[in-house]
PDB file with SEQRES, HELIX, SHEET and CRYST1 records, atoms N, CA, C and O in Angstrom:
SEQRES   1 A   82  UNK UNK UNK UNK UNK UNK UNK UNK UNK UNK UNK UNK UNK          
SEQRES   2 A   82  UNK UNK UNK UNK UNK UNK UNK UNK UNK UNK UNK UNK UNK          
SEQRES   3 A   82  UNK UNK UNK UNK UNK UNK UNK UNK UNK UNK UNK UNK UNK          
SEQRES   4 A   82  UNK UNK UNK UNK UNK UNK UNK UNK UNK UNK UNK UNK UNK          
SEQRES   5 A   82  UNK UNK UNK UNK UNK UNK UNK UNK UNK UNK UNK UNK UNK          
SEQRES   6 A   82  UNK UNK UNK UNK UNK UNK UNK UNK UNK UNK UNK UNK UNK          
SEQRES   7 A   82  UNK UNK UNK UNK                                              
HELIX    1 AA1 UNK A    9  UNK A   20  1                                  12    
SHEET    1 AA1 4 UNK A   2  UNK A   4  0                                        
SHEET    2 AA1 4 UNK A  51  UNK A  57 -1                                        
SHEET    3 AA1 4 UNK A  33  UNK A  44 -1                                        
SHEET    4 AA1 4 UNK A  24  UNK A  28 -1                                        
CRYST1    1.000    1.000    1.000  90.00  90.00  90.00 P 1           1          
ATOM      1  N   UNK A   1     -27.272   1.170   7.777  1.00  0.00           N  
ATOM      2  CA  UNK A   1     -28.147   1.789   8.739  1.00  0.00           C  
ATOM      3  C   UNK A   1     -29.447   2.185   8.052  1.00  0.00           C  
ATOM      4  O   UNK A   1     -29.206   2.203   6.845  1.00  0.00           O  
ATOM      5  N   UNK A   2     -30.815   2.534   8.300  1.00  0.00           N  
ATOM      6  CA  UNK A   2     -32.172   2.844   8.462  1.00  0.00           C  
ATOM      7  C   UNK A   2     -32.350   3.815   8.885  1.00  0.00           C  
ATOM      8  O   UNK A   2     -31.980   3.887  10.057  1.00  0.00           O  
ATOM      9  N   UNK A   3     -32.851   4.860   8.415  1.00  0.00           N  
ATOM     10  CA  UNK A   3     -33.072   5.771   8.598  1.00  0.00           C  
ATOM     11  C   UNK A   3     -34.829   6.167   8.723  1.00  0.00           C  
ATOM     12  O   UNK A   3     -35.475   6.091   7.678  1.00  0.00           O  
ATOM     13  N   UNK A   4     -35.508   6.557   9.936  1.00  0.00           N  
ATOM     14  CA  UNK A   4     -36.741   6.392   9.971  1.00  0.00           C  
ATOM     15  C   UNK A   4     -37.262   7.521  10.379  1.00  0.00           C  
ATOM     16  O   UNK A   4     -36.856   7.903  11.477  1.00  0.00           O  
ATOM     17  N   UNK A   5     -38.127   8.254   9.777  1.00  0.00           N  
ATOM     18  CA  UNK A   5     -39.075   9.416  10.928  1.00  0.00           C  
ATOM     19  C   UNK A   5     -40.305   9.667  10.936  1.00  0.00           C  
ATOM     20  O   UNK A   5     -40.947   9.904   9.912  1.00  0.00           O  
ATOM     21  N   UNK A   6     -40.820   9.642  12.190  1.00  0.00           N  
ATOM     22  CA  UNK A   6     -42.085  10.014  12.885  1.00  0.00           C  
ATOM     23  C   UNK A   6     -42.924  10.809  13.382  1.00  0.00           C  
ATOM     24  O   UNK A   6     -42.374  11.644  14.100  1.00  0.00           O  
ATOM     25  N   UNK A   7     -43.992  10.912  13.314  1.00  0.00           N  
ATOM     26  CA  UNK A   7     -44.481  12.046  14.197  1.00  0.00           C  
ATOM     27  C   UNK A   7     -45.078  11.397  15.746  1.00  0.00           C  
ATOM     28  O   UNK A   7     -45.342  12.071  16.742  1.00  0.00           O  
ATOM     29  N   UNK A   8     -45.206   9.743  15.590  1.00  0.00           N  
ATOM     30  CA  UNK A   8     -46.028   9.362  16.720  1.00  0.00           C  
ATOM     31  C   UNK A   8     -44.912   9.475  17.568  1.00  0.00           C  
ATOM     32  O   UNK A   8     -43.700   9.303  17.432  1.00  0.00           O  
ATOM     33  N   UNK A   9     -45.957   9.944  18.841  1.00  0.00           N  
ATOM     34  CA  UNK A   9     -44.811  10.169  20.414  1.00  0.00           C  
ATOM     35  C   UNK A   9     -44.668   8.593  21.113  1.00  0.00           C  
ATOM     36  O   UNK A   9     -43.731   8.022  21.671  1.00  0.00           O  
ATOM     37  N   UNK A  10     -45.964   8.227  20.819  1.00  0.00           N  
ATOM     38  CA  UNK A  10     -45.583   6.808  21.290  1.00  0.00           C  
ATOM     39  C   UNK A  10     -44.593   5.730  21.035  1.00  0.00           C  
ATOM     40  O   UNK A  10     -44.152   4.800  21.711  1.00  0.00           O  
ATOM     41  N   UNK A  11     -44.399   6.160  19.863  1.00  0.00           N  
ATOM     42  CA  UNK A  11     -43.754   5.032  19.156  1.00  0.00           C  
ATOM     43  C   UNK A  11     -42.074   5.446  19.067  1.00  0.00           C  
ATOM     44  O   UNK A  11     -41.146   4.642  18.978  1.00  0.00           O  
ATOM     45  N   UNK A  12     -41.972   7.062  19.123  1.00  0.00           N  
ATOM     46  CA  UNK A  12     -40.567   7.669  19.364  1.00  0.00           C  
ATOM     47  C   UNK A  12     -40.647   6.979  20.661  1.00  0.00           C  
ATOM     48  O   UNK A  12     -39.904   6.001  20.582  1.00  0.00           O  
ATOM     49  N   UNK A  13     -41.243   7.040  21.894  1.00  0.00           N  
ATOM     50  CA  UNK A  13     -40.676   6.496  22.982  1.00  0.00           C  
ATOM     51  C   UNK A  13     -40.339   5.229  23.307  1.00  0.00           C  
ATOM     52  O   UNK A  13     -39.485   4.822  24.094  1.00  0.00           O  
ATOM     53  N   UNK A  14     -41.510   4.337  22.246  1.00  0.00           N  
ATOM     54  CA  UNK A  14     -40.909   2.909  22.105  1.00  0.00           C  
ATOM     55  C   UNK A  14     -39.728   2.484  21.831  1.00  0.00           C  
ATOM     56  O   UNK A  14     -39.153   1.488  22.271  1.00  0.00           O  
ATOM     57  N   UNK A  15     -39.364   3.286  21.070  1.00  0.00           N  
ATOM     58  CA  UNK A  15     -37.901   3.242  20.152  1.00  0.00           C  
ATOM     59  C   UNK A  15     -36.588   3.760  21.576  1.00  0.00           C  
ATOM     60  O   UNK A  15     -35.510   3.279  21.925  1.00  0.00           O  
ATOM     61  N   UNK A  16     -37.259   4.722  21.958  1.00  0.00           N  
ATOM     62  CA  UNK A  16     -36.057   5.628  23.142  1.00  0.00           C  
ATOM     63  C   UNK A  16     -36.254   4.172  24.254  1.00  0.00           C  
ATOM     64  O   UNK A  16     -35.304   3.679  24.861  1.00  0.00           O  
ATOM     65  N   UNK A  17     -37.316   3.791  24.315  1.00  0.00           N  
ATOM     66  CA  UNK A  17     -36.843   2.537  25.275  1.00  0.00           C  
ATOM     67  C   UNK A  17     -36.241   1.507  25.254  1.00  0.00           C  
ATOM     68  O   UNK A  17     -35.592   1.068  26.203  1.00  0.00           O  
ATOM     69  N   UNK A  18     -36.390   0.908  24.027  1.00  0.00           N  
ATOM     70  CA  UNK A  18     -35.297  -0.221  23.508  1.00  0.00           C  
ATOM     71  C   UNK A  18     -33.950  -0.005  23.082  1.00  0.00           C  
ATOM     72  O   UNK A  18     -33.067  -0.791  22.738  1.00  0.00           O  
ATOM     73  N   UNK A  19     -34.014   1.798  23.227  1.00  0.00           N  
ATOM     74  CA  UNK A  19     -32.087   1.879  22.923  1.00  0.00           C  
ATOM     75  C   UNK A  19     -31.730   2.100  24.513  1.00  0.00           C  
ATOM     76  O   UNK A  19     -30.578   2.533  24.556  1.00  0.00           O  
ATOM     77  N   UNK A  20     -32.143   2.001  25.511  1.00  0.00           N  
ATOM     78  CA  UNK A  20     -32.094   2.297  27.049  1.00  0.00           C  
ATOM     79  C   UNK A  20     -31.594   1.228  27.496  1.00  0.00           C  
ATOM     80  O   UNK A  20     -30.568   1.069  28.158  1.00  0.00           O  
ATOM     81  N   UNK A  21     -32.694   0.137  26.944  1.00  0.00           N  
ATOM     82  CA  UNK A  21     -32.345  -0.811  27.706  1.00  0.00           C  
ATOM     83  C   UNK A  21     -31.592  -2.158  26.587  1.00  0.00           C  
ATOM     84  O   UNK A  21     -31.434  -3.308  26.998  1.00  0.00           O  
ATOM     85  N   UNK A  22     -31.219  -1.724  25.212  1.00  0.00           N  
ATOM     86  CA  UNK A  22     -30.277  -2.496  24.673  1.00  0.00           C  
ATOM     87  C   UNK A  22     -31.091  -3.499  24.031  1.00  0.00           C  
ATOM     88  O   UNK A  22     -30.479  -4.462  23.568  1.00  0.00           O  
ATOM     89  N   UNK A  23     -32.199  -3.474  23.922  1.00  0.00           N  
ATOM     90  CA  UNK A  23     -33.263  -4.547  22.918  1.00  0.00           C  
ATOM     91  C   UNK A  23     -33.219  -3.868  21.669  1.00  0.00           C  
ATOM     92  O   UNK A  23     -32.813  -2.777  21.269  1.00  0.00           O  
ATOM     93  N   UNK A  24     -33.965  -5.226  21.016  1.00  0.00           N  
ATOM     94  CA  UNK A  24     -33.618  -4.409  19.064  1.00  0.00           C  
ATOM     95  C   UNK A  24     -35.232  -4.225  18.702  1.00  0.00           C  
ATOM     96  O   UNK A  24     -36.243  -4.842  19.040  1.00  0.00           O  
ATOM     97  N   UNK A  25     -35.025  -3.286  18.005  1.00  0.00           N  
ATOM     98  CA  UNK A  25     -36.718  -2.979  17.801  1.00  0.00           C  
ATOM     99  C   UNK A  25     -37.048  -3.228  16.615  1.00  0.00           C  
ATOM    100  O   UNK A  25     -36.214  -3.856  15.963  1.00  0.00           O  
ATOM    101  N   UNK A  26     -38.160  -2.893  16.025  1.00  0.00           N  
ATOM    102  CA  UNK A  26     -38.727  -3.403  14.565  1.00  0.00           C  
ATOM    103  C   UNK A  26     -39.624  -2.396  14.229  1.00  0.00           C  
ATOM    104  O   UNK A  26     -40.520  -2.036  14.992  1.00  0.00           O  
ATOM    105  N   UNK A  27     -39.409  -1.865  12.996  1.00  0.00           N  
ATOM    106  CA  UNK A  27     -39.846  -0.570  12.196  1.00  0.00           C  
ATOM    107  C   UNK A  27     -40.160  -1.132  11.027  1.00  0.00           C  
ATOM    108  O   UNK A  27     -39.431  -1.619  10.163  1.00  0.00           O  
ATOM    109  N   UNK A  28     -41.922  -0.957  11.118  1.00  0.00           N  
ATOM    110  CA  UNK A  28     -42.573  -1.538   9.526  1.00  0.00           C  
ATOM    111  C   UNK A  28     -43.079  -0.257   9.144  1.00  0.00           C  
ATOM    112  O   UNK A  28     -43.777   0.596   9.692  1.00  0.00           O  
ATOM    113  N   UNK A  29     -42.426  -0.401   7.860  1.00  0.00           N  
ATOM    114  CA  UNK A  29     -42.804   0.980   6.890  1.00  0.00           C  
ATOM    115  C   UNK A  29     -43.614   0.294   6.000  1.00  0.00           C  
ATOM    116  O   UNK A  29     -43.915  -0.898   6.050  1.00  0.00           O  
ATOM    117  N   UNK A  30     -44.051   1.375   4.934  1.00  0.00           N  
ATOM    118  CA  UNK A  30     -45.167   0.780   3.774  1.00  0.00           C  
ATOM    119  C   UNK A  30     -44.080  -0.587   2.684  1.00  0.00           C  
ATOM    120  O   UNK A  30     -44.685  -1.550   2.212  1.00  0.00           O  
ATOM    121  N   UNK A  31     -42.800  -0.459   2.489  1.00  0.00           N  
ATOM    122  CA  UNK A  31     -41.907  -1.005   1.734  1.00  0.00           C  
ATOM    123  C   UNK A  31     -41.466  -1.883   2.323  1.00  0.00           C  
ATOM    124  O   UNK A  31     -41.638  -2.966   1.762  1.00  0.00           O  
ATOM    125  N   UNK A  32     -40.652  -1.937   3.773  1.00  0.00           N  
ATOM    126  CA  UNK A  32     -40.088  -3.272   4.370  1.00  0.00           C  
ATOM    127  C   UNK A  32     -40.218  -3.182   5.857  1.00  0.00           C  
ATOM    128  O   UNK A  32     -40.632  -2.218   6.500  1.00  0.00           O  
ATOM    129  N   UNK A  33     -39.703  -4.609   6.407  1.00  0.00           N  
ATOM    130  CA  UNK A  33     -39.595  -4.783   7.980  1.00  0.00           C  
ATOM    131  C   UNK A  33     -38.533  -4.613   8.294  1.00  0.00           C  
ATOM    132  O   UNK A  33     -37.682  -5.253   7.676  1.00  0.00           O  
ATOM    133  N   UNK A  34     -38.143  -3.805   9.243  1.00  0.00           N  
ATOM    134  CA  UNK A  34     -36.500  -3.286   9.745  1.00  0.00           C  
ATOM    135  C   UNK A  34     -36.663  -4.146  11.183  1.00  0.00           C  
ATOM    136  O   UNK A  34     -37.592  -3.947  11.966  1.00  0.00           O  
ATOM    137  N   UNK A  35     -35.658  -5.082  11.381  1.00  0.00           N  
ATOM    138  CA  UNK A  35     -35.589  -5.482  13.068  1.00  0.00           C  
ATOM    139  C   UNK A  35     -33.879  -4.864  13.126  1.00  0.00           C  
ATOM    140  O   UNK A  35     -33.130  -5.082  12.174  1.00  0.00           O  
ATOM    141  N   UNK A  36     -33.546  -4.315  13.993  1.00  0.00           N  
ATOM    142  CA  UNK A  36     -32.282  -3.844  14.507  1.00  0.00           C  
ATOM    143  C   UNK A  36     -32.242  -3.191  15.841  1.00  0.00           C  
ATOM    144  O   UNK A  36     -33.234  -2.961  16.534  1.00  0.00           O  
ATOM    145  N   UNK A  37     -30.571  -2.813  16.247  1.00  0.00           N  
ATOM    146  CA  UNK A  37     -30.609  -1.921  17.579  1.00  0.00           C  
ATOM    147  C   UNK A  37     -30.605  -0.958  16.717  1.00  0.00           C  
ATOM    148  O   UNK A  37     -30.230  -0.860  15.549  1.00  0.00           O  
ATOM    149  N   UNK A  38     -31.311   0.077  17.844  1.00  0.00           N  
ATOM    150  CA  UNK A  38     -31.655   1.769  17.986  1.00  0.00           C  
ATOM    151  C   UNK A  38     -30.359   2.199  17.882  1.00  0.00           C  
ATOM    152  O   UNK A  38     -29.701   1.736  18.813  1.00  0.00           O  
ATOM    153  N   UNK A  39     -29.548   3.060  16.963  1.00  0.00           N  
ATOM    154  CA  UNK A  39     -28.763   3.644  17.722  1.00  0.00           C  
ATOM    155  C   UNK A  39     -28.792   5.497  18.038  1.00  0.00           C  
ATOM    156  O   UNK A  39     -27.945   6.119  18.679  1.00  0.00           O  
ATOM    157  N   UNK A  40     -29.934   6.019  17.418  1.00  0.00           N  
ATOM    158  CA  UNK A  40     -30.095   6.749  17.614  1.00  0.00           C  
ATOM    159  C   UNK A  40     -31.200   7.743  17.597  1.00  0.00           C  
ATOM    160  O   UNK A  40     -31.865   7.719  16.562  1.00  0.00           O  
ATOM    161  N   UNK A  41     -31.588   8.691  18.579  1.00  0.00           N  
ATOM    162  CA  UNK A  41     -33.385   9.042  18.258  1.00  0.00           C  
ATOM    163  C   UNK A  41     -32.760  10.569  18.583  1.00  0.00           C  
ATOM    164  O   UNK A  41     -31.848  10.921  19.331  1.00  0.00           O  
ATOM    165  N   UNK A  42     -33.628  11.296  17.715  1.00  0.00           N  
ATOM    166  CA  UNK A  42     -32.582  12.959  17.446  1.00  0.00           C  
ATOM    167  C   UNK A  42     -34.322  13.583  17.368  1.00  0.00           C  
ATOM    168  O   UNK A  42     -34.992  13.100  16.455  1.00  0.00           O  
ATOM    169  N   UNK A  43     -34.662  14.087  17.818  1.00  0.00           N  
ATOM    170  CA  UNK A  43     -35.685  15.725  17.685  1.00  0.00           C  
ATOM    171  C   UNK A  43     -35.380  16.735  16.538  1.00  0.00           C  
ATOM    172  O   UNK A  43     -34.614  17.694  16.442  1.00  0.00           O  
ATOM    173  N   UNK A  44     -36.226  16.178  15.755  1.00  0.00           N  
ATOM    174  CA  UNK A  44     -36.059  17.355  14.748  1.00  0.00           C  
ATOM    175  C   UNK A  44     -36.957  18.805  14.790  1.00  0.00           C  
ATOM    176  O   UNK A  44     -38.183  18.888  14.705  1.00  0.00           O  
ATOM    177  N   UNK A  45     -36.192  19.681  14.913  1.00  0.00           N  
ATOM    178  CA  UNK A  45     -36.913  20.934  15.542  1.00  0.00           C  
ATOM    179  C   UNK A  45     -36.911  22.212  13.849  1.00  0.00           C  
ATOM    180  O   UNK A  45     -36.978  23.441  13.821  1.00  0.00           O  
ATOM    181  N   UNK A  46     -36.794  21.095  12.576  1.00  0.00           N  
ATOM    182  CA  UNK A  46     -37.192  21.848  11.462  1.00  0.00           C  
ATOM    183  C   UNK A  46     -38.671  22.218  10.971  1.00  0.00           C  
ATOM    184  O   UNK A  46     -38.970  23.202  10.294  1.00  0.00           O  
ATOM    185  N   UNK A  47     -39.633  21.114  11.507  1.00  0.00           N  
ATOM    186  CA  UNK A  47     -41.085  21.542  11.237  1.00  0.00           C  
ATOM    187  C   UNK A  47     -41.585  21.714  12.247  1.00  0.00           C  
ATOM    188  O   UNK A  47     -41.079  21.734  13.369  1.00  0.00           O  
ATOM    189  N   UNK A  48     -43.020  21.906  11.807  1.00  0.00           N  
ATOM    190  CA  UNK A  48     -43.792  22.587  12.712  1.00  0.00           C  
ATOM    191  C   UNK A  48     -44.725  21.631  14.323  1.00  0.00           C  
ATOM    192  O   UNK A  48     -45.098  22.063  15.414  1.00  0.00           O  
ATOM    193  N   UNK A  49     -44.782  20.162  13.647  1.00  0.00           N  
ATOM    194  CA  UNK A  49     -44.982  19.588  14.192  1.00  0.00           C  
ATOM    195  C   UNK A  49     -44.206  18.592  14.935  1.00  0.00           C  
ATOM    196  O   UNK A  49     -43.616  17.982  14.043  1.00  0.00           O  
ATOM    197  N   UNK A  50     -43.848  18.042  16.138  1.00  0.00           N  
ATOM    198  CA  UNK A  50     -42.779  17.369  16.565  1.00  0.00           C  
ATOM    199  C   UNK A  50     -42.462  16.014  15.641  1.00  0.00           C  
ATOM    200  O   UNK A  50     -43.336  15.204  15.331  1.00  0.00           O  
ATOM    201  N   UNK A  51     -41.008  15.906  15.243  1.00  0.00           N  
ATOM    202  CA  UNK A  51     -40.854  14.844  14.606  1.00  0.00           C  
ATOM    203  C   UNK A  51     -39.594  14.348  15.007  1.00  0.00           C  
ATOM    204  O   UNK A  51     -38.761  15.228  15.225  1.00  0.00           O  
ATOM    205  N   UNK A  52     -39.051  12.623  15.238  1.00  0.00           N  
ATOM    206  CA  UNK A  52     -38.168  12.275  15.669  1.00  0.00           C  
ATOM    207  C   UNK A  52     -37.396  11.841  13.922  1.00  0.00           C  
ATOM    208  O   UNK A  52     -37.842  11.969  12.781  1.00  0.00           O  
ATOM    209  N   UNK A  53     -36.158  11.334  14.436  1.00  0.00           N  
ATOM    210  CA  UNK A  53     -35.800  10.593  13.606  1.00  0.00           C  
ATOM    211  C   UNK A  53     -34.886   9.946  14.264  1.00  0.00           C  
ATOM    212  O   UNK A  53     -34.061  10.287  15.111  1.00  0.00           O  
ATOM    213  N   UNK A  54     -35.314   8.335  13.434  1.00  0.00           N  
ATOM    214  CA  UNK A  54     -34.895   7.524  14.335  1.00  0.00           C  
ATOM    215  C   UNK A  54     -33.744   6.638  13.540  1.00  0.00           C  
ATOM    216  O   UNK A  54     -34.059   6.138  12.460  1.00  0.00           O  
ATOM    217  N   UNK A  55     -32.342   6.432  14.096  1.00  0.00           N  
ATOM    218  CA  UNK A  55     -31.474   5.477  13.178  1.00  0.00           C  
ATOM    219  C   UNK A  55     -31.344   3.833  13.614  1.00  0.00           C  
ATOM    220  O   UNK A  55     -31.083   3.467  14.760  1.00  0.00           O  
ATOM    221  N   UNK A  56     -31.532   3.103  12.692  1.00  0.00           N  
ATOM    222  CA  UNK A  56     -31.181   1.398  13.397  1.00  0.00           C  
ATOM    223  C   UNK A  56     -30.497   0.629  12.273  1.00  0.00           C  
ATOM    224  O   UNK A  56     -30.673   0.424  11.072  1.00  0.00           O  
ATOM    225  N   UNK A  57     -29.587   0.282  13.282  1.00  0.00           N  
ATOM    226  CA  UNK A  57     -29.054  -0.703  12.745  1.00  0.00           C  
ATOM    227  C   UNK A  57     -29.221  -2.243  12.413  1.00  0.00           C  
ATOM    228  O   UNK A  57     -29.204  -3.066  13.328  1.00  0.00           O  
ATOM    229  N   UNK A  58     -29.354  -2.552  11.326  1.00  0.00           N  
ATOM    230  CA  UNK A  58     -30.188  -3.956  11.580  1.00  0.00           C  
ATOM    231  C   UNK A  58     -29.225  -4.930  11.336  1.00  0.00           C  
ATOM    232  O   UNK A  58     -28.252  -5.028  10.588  1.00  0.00           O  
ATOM    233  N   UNK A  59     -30.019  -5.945  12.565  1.00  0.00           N  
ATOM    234  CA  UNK A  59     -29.059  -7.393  12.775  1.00  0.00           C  
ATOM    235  C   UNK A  59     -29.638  -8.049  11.559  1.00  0.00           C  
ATOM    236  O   UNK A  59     -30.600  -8.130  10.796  1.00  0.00           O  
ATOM    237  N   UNK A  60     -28.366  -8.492  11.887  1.00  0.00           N  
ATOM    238  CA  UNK A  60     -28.084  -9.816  10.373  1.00  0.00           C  
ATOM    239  C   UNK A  60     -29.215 -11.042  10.879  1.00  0.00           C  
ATOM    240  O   UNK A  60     -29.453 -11.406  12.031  1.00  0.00           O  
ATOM    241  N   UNK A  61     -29.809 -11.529   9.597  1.00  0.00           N  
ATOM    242  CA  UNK A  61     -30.571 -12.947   9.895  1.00  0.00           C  
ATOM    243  C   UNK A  61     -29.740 -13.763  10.315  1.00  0.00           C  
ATOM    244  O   UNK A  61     -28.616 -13.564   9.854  1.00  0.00           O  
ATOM    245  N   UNK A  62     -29.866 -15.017  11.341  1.00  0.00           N  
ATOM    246  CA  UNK A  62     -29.169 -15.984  11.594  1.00  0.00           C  
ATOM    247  C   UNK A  62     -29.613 -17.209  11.379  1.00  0.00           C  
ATOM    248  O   UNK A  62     -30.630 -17.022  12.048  1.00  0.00           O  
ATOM    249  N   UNK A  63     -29.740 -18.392  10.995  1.00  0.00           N  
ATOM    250  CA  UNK A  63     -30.793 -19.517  10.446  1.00  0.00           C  
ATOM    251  C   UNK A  63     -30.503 -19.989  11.849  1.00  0.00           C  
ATOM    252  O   UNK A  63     -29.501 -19.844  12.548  1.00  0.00           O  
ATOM    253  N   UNK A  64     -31.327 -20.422  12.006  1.00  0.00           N  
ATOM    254  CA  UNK A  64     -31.665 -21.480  13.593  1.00  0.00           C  
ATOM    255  C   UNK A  64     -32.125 -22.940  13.385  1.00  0.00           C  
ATOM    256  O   UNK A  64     -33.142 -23.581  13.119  1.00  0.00           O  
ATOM    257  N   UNK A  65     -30.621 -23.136  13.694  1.00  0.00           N  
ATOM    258  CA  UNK A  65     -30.386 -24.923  13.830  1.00  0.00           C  
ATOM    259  C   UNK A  65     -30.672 -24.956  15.292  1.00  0.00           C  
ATOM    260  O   UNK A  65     -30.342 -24.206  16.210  1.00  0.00           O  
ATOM    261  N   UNK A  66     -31.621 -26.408  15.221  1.00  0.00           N  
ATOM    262  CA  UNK A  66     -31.782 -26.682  16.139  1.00  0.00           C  
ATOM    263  C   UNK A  66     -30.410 -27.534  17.024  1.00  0.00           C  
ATOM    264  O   UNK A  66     -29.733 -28.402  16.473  1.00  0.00           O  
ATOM    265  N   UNK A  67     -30.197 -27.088  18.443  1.00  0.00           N  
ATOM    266  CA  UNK A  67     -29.425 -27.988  18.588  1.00  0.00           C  
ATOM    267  C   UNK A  67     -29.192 -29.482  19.363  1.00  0.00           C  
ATOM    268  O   UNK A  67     -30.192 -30.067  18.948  1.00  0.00           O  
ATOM    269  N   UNK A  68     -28.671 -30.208  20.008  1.00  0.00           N  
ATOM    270  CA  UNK A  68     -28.357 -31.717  20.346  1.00  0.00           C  
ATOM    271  C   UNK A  68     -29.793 -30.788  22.016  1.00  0.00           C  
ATOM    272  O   UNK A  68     -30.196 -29.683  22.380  1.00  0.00           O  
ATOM    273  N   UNK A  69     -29.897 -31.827  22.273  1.00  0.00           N  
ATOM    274  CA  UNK A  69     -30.696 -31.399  23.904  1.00  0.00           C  
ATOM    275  C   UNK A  69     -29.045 -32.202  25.054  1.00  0.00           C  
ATOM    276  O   UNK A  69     -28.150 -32.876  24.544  1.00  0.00           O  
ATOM    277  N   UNK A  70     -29.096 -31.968  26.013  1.00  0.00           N  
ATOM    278  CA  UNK A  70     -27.761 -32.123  26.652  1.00  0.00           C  
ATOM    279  C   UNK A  70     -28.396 -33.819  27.108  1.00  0.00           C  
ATOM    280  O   UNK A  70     -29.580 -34.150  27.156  1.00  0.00           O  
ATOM    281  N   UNK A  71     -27.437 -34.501  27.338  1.00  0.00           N  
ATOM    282  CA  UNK A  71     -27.906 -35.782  28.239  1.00  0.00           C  
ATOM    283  C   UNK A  71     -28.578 -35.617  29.746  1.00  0.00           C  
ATOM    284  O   UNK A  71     -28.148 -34.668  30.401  1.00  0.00           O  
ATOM    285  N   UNK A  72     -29.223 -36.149  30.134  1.00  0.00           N  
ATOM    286  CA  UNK A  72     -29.891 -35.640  31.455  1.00  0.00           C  
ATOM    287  C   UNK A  72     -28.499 -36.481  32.691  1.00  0.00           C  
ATOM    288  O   UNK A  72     -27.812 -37.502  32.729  1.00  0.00           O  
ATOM    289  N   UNK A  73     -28.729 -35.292  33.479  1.00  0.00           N  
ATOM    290  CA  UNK A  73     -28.122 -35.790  34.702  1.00  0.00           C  
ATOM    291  C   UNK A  73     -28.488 -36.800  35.399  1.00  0.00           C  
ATOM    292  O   UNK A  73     -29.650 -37.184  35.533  1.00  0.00           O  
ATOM    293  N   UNK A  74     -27.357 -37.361  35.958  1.00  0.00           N  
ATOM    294  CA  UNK A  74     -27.264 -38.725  36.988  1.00  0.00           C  
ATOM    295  C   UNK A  74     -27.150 -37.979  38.285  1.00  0.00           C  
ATOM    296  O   UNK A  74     -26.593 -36.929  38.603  1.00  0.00           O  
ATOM    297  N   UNK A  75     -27.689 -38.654  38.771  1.00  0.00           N  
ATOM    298  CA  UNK A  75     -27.329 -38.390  40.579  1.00  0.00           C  
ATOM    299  C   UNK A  75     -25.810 -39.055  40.644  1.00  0.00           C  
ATOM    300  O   UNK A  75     -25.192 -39.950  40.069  1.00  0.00           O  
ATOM    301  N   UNK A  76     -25.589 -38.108  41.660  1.00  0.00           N  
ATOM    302  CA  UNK A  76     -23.833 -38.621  42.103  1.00  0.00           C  
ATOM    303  C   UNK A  76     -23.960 -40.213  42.283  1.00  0.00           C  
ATOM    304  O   UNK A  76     -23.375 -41.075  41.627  1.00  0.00           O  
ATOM    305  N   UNK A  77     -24.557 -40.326  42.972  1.00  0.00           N  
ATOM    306  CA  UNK A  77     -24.825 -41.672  43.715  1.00  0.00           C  
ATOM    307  C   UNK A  77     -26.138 -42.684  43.137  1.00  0.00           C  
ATOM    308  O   UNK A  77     -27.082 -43.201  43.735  1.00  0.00           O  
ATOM    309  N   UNK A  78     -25.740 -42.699  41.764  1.00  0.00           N  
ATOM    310  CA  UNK A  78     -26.702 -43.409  41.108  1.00  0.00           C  
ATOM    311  C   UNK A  78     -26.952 -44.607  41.055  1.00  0.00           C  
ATOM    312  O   UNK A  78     -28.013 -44.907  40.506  1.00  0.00           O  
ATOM    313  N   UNK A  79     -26.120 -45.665  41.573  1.00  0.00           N  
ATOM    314  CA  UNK A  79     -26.294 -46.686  42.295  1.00  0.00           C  
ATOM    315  C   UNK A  79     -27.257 -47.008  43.802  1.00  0.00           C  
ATOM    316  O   UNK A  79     -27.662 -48.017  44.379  1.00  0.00           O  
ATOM    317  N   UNK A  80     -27.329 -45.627  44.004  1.00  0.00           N  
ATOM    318  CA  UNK A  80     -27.888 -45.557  45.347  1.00  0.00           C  
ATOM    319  C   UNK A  80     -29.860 -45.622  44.592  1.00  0.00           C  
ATOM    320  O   UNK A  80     -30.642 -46.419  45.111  1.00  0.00           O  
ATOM    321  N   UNK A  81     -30.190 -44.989  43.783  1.00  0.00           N  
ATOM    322  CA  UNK A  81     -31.476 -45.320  44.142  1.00  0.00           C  
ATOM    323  C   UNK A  81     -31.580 -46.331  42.993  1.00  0.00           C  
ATOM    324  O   UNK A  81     -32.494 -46.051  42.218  1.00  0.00           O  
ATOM    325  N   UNK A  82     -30.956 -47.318  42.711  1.00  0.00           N  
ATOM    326  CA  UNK A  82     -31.709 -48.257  41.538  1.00  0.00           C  
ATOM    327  C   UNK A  82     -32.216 -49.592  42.672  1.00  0.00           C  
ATOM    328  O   UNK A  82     -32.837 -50.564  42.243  1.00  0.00           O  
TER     329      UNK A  82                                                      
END                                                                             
């Protein structure tokens, strides 16, 4: 898990929206790119200024093979228009 925190409100809500609706979000810090699901956005009410903290879990890379394209369909009655 990733552990992230913020002060922008915008970007806490970006985050509260993609754990709503189950999309994976992406958190670039100065060190790396995090893509994962949200699983959690918590209000931290220790400083003075509002700050979230945000947890994600990040999906595994998957290599992307391309795959076969399907054969194209025949009409039922493919004798009928030749």
């Amino acid at each position: 898990m990733f552990t992230y925190e913020t002060t922008d409100q915008k970007e806490a809500r970006r985050f509260r929206i993609a754990q709503f609706n189950g999309r994976s979000a992406t958190i670039r810090s100065a060190d790396a790119t995090v893509t994962g699901r949200v699983r959690s956005i918590v209000e931290s009410k220790t400083s003075v200024r509002m700050t979230w903290v945000i947890t994600i879990v990040p999906e595994e890379r998957t290599s992307m093979v391309p795959t076969a394209r399907p054969a194209p369909r025949m009409p039922i009655a493919a004798e009928d228009y030749v």
